[in-house]
DRENDO-1510 file (C-alpha; in Angstrom, 1 decimal, always signed):
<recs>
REC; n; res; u; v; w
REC; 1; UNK; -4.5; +7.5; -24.5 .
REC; 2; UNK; -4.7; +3.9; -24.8 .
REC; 3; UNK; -7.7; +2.2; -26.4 .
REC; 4; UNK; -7.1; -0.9; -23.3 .
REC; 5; UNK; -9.6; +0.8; -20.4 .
REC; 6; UNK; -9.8; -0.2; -16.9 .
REC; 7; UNK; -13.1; -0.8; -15.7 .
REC; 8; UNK; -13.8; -0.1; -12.1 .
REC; 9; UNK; -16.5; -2.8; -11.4 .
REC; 10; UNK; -18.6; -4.5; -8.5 .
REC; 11; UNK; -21.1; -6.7; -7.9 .
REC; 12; UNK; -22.3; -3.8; -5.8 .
REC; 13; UNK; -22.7; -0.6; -7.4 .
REC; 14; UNK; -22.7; +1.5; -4.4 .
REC; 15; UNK; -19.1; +0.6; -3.7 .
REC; 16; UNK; -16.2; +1.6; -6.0 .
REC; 17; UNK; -12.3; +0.9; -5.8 .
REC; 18; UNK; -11.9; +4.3; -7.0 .
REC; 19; UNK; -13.2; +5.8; -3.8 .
REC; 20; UNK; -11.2; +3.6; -1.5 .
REC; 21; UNK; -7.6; +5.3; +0.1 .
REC; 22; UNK; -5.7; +2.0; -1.4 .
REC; 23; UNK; -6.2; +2.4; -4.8 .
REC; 24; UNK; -3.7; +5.4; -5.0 .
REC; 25; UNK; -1.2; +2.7; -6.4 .
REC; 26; UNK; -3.1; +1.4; -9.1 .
REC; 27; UNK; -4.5; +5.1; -10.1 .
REC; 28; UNK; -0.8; +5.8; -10.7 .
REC; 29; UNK; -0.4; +2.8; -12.8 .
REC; 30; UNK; -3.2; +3.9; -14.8 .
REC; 31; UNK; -2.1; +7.1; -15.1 .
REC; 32; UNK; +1.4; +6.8; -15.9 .
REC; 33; UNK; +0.5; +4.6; -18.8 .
REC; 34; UNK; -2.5; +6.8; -20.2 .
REC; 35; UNK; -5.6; +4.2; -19.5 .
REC; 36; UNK; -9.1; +5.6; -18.9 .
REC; 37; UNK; -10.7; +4.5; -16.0 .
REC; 38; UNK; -14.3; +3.8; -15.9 .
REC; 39; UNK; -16.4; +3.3; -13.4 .
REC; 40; UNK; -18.9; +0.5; -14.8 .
REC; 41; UNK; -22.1; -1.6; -13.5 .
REC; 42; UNK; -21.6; -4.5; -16.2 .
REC; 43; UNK; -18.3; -4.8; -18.7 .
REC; 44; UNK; -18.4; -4.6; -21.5 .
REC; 45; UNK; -17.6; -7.3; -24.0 .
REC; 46; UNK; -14.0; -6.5; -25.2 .
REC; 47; UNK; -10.6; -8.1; -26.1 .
REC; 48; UNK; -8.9; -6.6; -23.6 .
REC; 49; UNK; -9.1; -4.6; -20.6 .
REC; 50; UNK; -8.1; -4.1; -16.8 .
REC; 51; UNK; -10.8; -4.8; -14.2 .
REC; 52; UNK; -10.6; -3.5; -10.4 .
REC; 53; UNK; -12.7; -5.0; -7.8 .
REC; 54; UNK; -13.0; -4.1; -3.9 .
REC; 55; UNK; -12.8; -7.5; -2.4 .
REC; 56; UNK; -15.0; -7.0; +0.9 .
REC; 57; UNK; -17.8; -5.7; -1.2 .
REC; 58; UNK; -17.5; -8.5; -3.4 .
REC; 59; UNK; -17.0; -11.1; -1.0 .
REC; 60; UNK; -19.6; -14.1; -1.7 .
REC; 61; UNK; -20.6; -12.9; -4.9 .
REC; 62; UNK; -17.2; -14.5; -6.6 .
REC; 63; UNK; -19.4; -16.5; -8.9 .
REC; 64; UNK; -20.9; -14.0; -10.4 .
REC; 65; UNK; -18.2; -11.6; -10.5 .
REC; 66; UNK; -16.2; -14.4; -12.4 .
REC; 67; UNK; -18.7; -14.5; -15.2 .
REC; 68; UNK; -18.6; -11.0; -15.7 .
REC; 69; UNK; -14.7; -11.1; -16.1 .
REC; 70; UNK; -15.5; -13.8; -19.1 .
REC; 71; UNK; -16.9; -10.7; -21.3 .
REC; 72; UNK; -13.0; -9.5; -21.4 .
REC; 73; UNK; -11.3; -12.1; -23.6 .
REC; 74; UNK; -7.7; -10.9; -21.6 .
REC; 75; UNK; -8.1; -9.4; -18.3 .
REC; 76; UNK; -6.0; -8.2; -15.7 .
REC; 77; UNK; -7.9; -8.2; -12.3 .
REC; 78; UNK; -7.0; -6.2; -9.4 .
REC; 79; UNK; -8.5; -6.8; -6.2 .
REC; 80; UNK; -7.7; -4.1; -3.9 .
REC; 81; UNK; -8.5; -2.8; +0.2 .
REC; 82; UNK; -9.1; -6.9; +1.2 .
REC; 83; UNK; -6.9; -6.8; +4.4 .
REC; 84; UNK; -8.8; -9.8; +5.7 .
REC; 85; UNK; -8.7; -11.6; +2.5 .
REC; 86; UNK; -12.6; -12.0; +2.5 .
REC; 87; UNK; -13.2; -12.6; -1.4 .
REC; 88; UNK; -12.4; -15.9; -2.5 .
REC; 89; UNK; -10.1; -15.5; -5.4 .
REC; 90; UNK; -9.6; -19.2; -6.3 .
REC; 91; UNK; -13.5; -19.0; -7.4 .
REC; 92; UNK; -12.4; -17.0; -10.5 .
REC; 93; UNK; -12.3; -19.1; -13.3 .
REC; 94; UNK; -11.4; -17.3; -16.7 .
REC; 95; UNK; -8.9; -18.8; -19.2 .
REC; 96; UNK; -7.3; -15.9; -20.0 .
REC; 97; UNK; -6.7; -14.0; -17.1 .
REC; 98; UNK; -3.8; -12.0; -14.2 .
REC; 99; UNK; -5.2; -11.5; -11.1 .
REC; 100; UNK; -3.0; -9.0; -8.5 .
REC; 101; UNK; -3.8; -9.4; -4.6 .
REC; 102; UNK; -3.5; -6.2; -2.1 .
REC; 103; UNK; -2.3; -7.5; +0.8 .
REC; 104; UNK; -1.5; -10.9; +0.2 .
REC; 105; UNK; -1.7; -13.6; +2.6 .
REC; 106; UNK; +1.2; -16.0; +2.8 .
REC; 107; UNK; +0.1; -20.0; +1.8 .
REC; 108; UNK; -2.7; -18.6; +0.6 .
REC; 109; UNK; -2.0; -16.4; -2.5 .
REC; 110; UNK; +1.1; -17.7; -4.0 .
REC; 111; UNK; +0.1; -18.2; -7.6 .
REC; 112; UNK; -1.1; -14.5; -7.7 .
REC; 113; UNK; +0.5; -11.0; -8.1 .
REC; 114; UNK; +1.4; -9.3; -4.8 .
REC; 115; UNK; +0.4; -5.8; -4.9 .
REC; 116; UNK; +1.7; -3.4; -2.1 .
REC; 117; UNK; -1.0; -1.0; -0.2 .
REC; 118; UNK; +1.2; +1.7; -2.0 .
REC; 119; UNK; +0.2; +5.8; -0.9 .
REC; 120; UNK; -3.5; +6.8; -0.2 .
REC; 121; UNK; -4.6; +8.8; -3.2 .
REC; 122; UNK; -4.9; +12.3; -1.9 .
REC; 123; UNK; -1.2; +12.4; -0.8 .
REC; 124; UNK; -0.7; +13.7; -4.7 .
REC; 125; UNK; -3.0; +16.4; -4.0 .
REC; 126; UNK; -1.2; +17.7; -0.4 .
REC; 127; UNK; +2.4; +17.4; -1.5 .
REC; 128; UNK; +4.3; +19.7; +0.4 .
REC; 129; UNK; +7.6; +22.2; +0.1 .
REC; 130; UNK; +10.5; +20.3; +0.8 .
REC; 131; UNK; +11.6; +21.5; +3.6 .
REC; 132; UNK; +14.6; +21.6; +6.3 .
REC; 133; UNK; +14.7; +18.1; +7.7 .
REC; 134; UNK; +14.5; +19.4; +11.7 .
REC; 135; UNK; +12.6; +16.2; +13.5 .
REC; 136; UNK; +14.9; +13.2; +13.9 .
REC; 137; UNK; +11.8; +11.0; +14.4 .
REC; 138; UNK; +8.0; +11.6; +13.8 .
REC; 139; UNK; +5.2; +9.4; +14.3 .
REC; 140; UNK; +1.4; +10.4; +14.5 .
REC; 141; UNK; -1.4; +8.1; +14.6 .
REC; 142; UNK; -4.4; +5.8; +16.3 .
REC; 143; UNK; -3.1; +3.6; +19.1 .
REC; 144; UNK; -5.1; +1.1; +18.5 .
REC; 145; UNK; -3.3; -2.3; +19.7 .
REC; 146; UNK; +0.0; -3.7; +21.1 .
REC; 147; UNK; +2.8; -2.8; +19.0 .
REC; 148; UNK; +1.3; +0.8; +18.5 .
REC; 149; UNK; +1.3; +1.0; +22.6 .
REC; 150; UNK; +5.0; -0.4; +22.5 .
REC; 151; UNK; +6.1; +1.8; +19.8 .
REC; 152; UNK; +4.4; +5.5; +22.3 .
REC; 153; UNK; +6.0; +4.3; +25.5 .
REC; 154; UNK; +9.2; +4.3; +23.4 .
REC; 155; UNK; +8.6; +7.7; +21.0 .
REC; 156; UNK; +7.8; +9.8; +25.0 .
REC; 157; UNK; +11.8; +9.0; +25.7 .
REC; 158; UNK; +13.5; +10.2; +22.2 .
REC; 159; UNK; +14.8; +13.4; +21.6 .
REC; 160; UNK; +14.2; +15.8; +18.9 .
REC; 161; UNK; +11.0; +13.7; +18.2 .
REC; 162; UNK; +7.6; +14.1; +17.5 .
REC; 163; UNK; +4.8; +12.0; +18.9 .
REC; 164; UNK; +1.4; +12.9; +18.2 .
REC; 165; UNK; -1.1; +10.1; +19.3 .
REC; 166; UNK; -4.8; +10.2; +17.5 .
REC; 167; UNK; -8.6; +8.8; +19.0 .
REC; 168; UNK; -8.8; +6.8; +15.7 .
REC; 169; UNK; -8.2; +6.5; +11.8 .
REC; 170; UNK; -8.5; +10.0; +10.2 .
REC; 171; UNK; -8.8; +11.6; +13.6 .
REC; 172; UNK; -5.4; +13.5; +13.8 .
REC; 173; UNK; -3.9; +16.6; +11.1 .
REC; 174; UNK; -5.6; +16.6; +8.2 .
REC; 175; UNK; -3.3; +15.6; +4.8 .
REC; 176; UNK; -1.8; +18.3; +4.2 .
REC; 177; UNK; -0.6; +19.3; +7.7 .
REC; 178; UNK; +0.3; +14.9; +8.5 .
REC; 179; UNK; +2.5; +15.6; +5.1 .
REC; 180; UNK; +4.1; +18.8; +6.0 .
REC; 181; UNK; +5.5; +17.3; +9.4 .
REC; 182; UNK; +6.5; +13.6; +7.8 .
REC; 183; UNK; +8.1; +15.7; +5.3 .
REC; 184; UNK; +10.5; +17.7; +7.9 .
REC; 185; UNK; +11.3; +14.4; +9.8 .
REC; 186; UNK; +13.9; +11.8; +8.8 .
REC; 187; UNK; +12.8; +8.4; +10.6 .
REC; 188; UNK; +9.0; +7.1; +10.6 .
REC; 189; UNK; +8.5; +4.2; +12.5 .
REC; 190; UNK; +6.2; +2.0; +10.5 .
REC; 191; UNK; +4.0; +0.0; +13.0 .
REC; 192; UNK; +1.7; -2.7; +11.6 .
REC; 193; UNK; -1.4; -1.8; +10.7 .
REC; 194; UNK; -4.6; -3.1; +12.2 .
REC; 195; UNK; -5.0; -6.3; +10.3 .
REC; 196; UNK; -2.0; -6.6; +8.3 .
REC; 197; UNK; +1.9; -5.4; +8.9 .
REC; 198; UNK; +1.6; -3.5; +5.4 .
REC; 199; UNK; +0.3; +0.2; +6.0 .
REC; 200; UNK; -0.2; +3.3; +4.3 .
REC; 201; UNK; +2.9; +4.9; +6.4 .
REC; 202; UNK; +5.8; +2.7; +4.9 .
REC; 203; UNK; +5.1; +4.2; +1.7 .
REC; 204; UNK; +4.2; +8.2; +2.6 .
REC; 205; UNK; +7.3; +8.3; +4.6 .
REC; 206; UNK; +9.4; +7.3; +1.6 .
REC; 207; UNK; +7.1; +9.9; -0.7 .
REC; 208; UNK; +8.3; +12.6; +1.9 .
REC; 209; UNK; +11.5; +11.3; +1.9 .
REC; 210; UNK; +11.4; +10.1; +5.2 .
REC; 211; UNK; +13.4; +6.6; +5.9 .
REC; 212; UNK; +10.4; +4.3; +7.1 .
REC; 213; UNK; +11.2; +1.5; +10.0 .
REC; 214; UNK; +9.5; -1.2; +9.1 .
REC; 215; UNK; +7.6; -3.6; +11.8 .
REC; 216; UNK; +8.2; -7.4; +12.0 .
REC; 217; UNK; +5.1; -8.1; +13.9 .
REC; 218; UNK; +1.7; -8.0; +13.0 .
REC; 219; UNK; -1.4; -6.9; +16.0 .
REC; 220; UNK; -2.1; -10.8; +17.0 .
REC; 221; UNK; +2.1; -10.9; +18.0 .
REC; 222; UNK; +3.3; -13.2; +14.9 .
REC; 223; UNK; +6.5; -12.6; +13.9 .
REC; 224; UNK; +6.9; -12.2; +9.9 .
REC; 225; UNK; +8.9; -10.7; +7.5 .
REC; 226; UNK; +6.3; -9.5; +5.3 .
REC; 227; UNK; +7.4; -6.8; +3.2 .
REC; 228; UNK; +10.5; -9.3; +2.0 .
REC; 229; UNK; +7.6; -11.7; +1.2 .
REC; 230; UNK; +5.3; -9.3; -0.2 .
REC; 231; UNK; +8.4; -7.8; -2.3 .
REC; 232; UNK; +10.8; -10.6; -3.0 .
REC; 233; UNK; +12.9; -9.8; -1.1 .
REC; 234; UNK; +13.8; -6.9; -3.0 .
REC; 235; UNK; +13.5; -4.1; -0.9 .
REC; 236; UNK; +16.8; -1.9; -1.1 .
REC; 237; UNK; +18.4; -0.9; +2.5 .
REC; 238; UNK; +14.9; -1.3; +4.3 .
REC; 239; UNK; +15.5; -1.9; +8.4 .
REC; 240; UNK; +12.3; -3.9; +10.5 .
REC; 241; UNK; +12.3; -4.4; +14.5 .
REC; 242; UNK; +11.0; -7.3; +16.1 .
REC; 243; UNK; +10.3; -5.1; +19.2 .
REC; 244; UNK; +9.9; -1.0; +19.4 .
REC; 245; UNK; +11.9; -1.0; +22.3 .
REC; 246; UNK; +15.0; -1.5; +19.3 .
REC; 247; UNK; +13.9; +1.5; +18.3 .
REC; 248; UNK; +16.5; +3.6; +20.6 .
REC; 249; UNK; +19.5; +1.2; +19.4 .
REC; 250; UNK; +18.0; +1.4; +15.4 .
REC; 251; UNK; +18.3; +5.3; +15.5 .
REC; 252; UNK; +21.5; +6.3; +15.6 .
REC; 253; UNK; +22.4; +3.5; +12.9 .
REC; 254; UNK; +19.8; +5.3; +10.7 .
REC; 255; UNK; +20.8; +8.5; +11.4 .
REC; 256; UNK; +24.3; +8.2; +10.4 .
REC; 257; UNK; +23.5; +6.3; +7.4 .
REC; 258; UNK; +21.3; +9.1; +6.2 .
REC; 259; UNK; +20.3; +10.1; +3.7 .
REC; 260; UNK; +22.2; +8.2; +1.7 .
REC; 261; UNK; +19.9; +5.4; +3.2 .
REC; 262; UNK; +16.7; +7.5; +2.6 .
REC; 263; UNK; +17.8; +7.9; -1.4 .
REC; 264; UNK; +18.5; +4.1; -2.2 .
REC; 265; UNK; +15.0; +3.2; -0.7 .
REC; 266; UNK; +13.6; +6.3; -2.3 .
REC; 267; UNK; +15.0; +5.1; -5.9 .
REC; 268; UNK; +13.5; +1.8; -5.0 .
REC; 269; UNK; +10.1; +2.7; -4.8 .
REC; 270; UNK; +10.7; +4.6; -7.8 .
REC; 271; UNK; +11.7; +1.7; -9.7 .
REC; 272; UNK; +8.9; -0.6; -8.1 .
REC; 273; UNK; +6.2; +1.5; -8.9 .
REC; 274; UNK; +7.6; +1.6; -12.6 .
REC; 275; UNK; +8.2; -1.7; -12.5 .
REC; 276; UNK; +4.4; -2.6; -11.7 .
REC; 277; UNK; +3.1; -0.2; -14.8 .
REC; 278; UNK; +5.1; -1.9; -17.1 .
REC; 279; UNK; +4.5; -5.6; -15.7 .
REC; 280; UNK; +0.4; -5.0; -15.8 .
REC; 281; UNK; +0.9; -3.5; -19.7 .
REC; 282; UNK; +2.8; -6.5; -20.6 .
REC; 283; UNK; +0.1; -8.2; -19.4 .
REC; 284; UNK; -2.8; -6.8; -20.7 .
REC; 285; UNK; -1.2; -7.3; -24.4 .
REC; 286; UNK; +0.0; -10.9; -23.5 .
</recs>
């Protein structure tokens, strides 16, 4: 265990980035490098430590929030589940500090980290049995704006599919059972989420070792390539649509390709979530 914590801190007590679905990636961080996380009210004053934020609960109490961060003479801030980029990061000021944005916003946060919405944190605990991939295409979820509407009138035309439309966010399977079919699949198309392209589905589908297709829109009908932005560029074999209706024309390419296609995007997200552990230790101890 290392003696470097992270503290999991807000202005408001009541709200915690541990209890939020998007801080599954950063848990693993943690984890994978040994670093107690605790869930604190004030930090304490310290050399060095990591300290997690949820941005919307924080938002307008940035001042405050930044002198906190100057009891940690090195800190590496993380603020996390701020889809519409509420808190005001540029009012940190702290001589010493990283700071890593969940879901960045282009020409706004280019001197910070990117940080990927990553895996909710329960998926660890519903992990299925691998089993015999027998669904060419699977997609469940809330149908909640355009592209989602696009992407159902296509899924009710594909063979050996799946489509399972929900009344809202959590409102479908429960984990285990959303798991256990997105594991027997091998395509998930990715749709944008509700605020920002990034979702929670791009990254479960590779966990299950489903091969994710990525969206190029987000819900207000703006083209952008996000997850090359958010990733560099670096994302191994990944395939995006402009329009769902590409969707029957993207599938057999996919299909043949797999899962050769399905492992190199697999070992990527492997190597990115490594990556990321061993970027924020460097950090820390800078």
């Amino acid at each position: 265990m290392s003696d470097i914590k992270a503290y999991l801190y807000s202005h408001d007590p009541q709200h915690c980035s541990a209890d939020k679905w998007d801080y599954g990636i950063i848990r693993e961080a943690f984890e994978r490098k040994g670093i107690e996380q605790v869930r604190v009210e004030k930090l304490p004053v310290v050399e060095r430590g990591f300290v997690v934020i949820p941005g919307p609960q924080n938002a307008g109490c940035e001042v405050e929030v930044s002198n906190e961060l100057k009891n940690i003479s090195r800190v590496v801030l993380f603020v996390n589940g701020d889809e519409h980029a509420t808190f005001d990061i540029d009012k940190i000021n702290h001589p010493n500090i990283e700071i890593w944005v969940q879901y960045p916003q282009k020409n706004k946060h280019e001197k910070y980290n990117k940080l990927a919405q990553g895996s909710p944190q329960h998926i660890k605990n519903n992990i299925p049995h691998y089993p015999i991939k027998d669904c060419d295409v699977y997609f469940a979820g809330q149908i909640n704006h355009k592209r989602r509407r696009d992407l159902g009138e296509v899924m009710e035309g594909i063979e050996h599919a799946l489509y399972k439309p929900t009344a809202g966010f959590t409102k479908g399977d429960k984990p285990k059972e959303y798991y256990r079919l997105l594991s027997k699949t091998k395509i998930a198309p990715c749709p944008s989420g509700v605020v920002c392209i990034d979702s929670f589905r791009f990254y479960e589908a590779i966990e299950m070792m489903a091969f994710p297709v990525a969206d190029r829109v987000n819900p207000k009908g703006v083209q952008q390539d996000y997850y090359e932005y958010l990733f560099n560029d670096d994302v191994n074999n990944m395939v995006s649509v402009a329009s769902w209706y590409e969707l029957n024309s993207v599938i057999p390419t996919v299909l043949k390709n797999w899962p050769n296609n399905m492992h190199r995007l697999v070992c990527w997200w492997l190597k990115y979530k490594r990556d990321f552990a061993n970027k924020i230790m460097s950090q820390v101890n800078a």
